[in-house]
N, C-alpha and C positions, 0 to 999 in steps of 0.2 A: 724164090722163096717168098711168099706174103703170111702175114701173121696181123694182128688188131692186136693193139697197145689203149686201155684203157683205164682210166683215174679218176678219181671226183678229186676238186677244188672247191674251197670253202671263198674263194676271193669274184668279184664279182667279174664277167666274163668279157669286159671289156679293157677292164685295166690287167688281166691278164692276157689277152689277145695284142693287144697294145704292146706288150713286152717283146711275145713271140714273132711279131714280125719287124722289131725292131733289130734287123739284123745287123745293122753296125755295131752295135752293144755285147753283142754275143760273147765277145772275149770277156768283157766285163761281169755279165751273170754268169757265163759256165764258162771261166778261165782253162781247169782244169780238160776242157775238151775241145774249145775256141782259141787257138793258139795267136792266127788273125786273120780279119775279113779286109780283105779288101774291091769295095763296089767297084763294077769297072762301069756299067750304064746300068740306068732306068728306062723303061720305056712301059708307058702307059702304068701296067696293073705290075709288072715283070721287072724282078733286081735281079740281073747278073753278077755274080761274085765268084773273087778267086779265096778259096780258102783255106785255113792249114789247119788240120785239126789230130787229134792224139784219140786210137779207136782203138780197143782192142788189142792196146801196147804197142801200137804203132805209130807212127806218124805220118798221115796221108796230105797230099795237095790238090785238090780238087777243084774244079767249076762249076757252078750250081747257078741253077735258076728258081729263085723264088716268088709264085705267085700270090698275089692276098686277093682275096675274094671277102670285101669286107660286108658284113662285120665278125663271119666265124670261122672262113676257112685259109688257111695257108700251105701249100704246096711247096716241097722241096724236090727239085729233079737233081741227079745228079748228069753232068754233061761230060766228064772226064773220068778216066782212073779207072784202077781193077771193079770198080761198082759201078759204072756210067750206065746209065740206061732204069738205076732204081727212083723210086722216090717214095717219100715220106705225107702222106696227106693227113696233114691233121684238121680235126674242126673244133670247136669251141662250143659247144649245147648250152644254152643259160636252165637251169633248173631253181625250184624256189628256194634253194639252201646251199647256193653257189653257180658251179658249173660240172659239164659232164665234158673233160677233153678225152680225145680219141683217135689214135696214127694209125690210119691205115700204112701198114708199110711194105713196099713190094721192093725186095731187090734182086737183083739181078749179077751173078758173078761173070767175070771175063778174063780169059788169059789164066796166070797163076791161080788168080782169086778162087776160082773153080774146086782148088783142092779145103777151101772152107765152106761148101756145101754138106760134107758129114756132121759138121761144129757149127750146124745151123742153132740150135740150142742156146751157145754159147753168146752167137749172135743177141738173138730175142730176147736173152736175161742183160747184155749190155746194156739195150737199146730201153729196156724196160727200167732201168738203172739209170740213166741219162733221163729219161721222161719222170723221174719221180725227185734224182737234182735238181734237174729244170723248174719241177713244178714247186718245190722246198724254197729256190734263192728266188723264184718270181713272187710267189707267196710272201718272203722275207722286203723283197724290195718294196713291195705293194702296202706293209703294215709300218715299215718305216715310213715312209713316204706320208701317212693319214695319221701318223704321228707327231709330224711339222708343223 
């Protein structure tokens, strides 16, 4: 199942890029869906992590690799679990009256998972739901922050 996830940002596309791949924080800006990360290595460009996150009413444990391609793209793979095999590629566009972020997102069902291909739908309005939290508490952290 792939789909494109797109939003304008009014914050400048660095200090939100900056958030997005600060993935040890994740709990912190989206508690509600970052339960906890924990890095296991870095290497080079690539953060492996074990993560536990709340989707869909669930509660999933997964392993992911996250690449940054700096200064506008960040890749999520997912390495484990009924979704191993998806990933999320987001990029960061700078435009003159903010930014243009955008997730390419492909996943992949395996095992049970398979039986949430009909409630593909379901998916895409989650995920579209998370990218507009996300973009809400990074946007809030960003106006606090030039507030100081």
């Amino acid at each position: 199942m792939n789909f494109i996830l797109k939003k304008k940002s009014s914050v400048s596309r660095d200090k939100l890029y900056s958030i997005s791949i600060d993935v040890e924080n994740f709990p912190k800006v989206m508690p509600k869906y970052f339960k906890s990360i924990i890095v296991r290595k870095t290497i080079g460009n690539e953060i492996f992590v074990d993560e536990k996150i709340h989707f869909l009413g669930s509660f999933l444990d997964v392993k992911t690799k996250h690449v940054i391609t700096h200064p506008r793209i960040h890749e999520v793979h997912i390495l484990s679990g009924l979704l191993r095999g998806s990933s999320f590629v987001e990029s960061y566009d700078e435009t003159s009256d903010g930014v243009n972020v955008v997730i390419d997102v492909s996943i992949m069902f395996n095992g049970v998972s398979k039986l949430l291909l009909p409630f593909g739908f379901l998916i895409k309005m989650q995920m579209a739901r998370v990218m507009s939290e996300f973009l809400d508490s990074a946007e809030k952290i960003i106006f606090d922050l030039n507030d100081k």
